[in-house]
N, C-alpha and C positions, 0 to 999 in steps of 0.2 A: 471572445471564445465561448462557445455551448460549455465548457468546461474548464472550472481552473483545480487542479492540484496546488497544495501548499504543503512546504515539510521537507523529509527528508531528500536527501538525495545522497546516491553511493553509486563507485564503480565495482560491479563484482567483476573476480577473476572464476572463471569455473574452471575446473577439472572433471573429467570422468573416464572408467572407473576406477575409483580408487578404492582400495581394498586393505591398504598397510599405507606408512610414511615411512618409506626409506631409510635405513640405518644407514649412517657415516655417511659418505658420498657417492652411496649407489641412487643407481637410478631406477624408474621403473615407466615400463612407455605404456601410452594410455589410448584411449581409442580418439580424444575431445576435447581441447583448450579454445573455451569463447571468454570472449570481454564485453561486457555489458553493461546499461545504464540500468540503475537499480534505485531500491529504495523505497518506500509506501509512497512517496509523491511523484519522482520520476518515473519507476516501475509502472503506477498505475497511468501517468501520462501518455509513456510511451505506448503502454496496451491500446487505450483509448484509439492513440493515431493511428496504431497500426488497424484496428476497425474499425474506422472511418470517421470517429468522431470527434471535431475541431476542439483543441485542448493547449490549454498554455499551463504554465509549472513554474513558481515561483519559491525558490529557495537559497542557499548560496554555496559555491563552490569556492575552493583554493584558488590561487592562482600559480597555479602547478602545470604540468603538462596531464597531470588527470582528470583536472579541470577542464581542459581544453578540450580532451575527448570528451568527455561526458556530454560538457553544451553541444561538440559536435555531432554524436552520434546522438543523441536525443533530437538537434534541428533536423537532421538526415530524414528521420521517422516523422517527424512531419509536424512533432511539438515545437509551439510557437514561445522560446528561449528569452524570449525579452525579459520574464522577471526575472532573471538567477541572475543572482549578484557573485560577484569575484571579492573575496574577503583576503587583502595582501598579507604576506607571510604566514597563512595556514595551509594544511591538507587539504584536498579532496577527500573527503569519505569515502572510503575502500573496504572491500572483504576481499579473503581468500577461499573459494570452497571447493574442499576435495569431498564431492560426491559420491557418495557409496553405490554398491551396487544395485540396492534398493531403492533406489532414489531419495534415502536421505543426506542431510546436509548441515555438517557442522561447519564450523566457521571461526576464521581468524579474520578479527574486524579493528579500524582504526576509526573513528566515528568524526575527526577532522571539524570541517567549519559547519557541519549542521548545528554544534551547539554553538553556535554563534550568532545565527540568524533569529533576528529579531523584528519587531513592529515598523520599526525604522527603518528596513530593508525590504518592507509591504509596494508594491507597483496597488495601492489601492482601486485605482481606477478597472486596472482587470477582474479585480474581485466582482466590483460592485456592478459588471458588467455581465456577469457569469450567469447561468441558469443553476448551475449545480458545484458549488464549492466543495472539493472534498478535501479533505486534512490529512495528511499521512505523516505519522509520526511525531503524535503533540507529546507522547510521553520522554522524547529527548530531543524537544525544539522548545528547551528553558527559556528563550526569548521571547515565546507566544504567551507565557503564561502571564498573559498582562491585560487590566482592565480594559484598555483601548483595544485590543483583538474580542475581546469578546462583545463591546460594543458595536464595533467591525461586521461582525458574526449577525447578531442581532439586528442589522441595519439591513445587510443582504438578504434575511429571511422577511425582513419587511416588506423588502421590494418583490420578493417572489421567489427566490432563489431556495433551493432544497441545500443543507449542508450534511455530506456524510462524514464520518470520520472512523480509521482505521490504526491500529498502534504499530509499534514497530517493537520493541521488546519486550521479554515474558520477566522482568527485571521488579517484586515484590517490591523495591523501595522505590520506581516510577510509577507505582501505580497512583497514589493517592492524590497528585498531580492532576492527571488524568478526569478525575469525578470535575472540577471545577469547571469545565468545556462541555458536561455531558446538560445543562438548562441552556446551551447557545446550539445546540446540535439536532439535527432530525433522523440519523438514523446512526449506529455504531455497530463497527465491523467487528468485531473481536475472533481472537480465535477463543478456545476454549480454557486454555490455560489461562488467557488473561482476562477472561469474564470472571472465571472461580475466584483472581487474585485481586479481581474491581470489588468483589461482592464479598468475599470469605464464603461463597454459598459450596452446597455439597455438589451438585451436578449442575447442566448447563442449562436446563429449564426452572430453578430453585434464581440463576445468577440473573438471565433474563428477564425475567419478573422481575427482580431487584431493581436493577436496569432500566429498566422502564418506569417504575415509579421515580426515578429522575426527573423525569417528561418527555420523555425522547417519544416520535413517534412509531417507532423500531427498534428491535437490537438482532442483528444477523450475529448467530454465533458460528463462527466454521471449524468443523469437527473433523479436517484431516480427511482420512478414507472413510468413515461414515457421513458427510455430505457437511450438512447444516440443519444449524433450528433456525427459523426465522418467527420472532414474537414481536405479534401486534396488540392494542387493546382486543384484538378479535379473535386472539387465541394464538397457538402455537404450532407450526407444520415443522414435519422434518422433509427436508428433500436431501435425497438419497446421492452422492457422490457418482458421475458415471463410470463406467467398468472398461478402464482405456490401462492401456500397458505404462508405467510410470520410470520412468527417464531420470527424472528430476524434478521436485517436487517446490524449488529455490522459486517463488514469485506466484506461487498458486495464488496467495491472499491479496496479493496483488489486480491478481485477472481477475479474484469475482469483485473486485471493487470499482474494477471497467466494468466488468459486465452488466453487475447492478448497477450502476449509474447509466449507462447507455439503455438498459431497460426501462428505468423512470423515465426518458426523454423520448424514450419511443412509445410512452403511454400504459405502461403495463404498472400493474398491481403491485404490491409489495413482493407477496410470492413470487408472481410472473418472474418480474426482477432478477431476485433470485436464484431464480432459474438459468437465467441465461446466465448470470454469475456463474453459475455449474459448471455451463458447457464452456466458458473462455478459460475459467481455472483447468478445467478437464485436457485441453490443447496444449497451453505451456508445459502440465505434469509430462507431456507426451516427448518433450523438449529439453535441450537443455539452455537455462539460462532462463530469465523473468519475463521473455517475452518470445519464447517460443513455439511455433505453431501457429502464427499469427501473421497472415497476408491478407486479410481481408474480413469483410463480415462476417459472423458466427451466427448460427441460432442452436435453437435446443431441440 
């Protein structure tokens, strides 16, 4: 595969819009109920298939009937399912999201057998195959946090391979976790909450810098409705979020971690990148659920 994900995986349920939760056993009817593969490493998977670019996903599931969909609707989309392992007698990763009108998104979440997946449940051969490894959700995939992944890591950048990585929760005691992967990693996704909460810095140019003196040769920070900083040893750009009507806002950081990686493989610059990160995040806000707006190629 041009691309492997590693990490989470979750089924989201979405609703929309929701405006209140029901008192006692009323009801209230809605316009929108999808079910969807999710997660920083499925989520971004599936984006990837869904524009066009060849990607396997390595993590593990329950062996549940949420399991079953998940592999299912994830092979549907075109990810190549061979690494996700079935962990007997646990969950599937699930959330619930009743979406607001604004397109935010809180959540009832069961986090299931992602923290179960460990080194031992590695298809290594796919990694070490890959052009672009990216990591989704190492701040609660406690089984990654082990010498032999980061050796793993460091073998595949050997050979050539770019490794990004992206978190999964805004959770002050997973971060510290976190920094250990950040000398195996060449670029890191964060959003802005979880840069502030890597570094303790004041703003998200003060956290990037920090960041970077890790040795990363990147750090993408995404800033929600004002866009992103993207910091390189060659300074710092903001690119500007586009001005699309927002739906749902559940898998944005998902689509620009497709989008930038499918931009390094088409040749582009770190910015460039970036960029096109923008406009796949910009489609799914347009959607509801982590992978909507997406049939095909994107550009910026």
């Amino acid at each position: 595969m041009t691309v492997v994900t590693v990490g989470v995986h979750i089924v989201d349920v979405l609703a929309r819009p929701v405006e209140s939760i029901p008192a006692g056993q009323d009801t209230h009817l809605l316009e929108q109920i999808r079910i969807t593969a999710a997660g920083a490493a499925a989520g971004t998977a599936v984006d990837l298939a869904k524009i066009g670019v060849p990607v396997a996903s390595l993590g593990a599931v329950g062996d549940d009937e949420l399991g079953d969909f998940l592999i299912m609707i994830m092979e549907r989309r075109g990810v190549d399912v061979g690494g996700i392992v079935r962990k007997p007698g646990e969950q599937t990763a699930a959330s619930i999201l009743p979406i607001r009108p604004d397109g935010g998104r809180p959540s009832f979440h069961v986090p299931g057998a992602n923290l179960g997946f460990s080194v031992a449940d590695l298809d290594q051969e796919r990694i070490t195959g890959a052009k672009i490894v990216h990591l989704g959700g190492m701040d609660v995939t406690w089984g990654l946090h082990d010498p032999a992944f980061f050796a793993l890591l460091d073998k595949v950048r050997e050979n050539g391979a770019v490794v990004t990585m992206d978190l999964l929760s805004n959770m002050p005691d997973l971060m510290p976790g976190v920094m250990a992967f950040l000398p195996h990693v060449d670029y890191l996704l964060p959003n802005e909450e979880q840069a502030l909460m890597l570094t303790g810095a004041a703003t998200a140019e003060e956290a990037a810098a920090a960041l970077l003196r890790q040795g990363l040769r990147g750090v993408l920070v995404t800033l929600g409705a004002e866009g992103s900083l993207v910091a390189t040893e060659s300074g710092h750009t903001r690119i500007p979020a586009l001005d699309v009507p927002v739906v749902d806002t559940t898998g944005c950081g998902d689509a620009y971690c497709a989008g930038f990686a499918t931009g390094l493989l088409a040749g582009r610059d770190v910015v460039g990148a970036a960029r096109l990160g923008t406009a796949v995040a910009a489609r799914v806000a347009g959607g509801l659920g982590s992978d909507a707006g997406l049939d095909g190629p994107v550009t910026d």
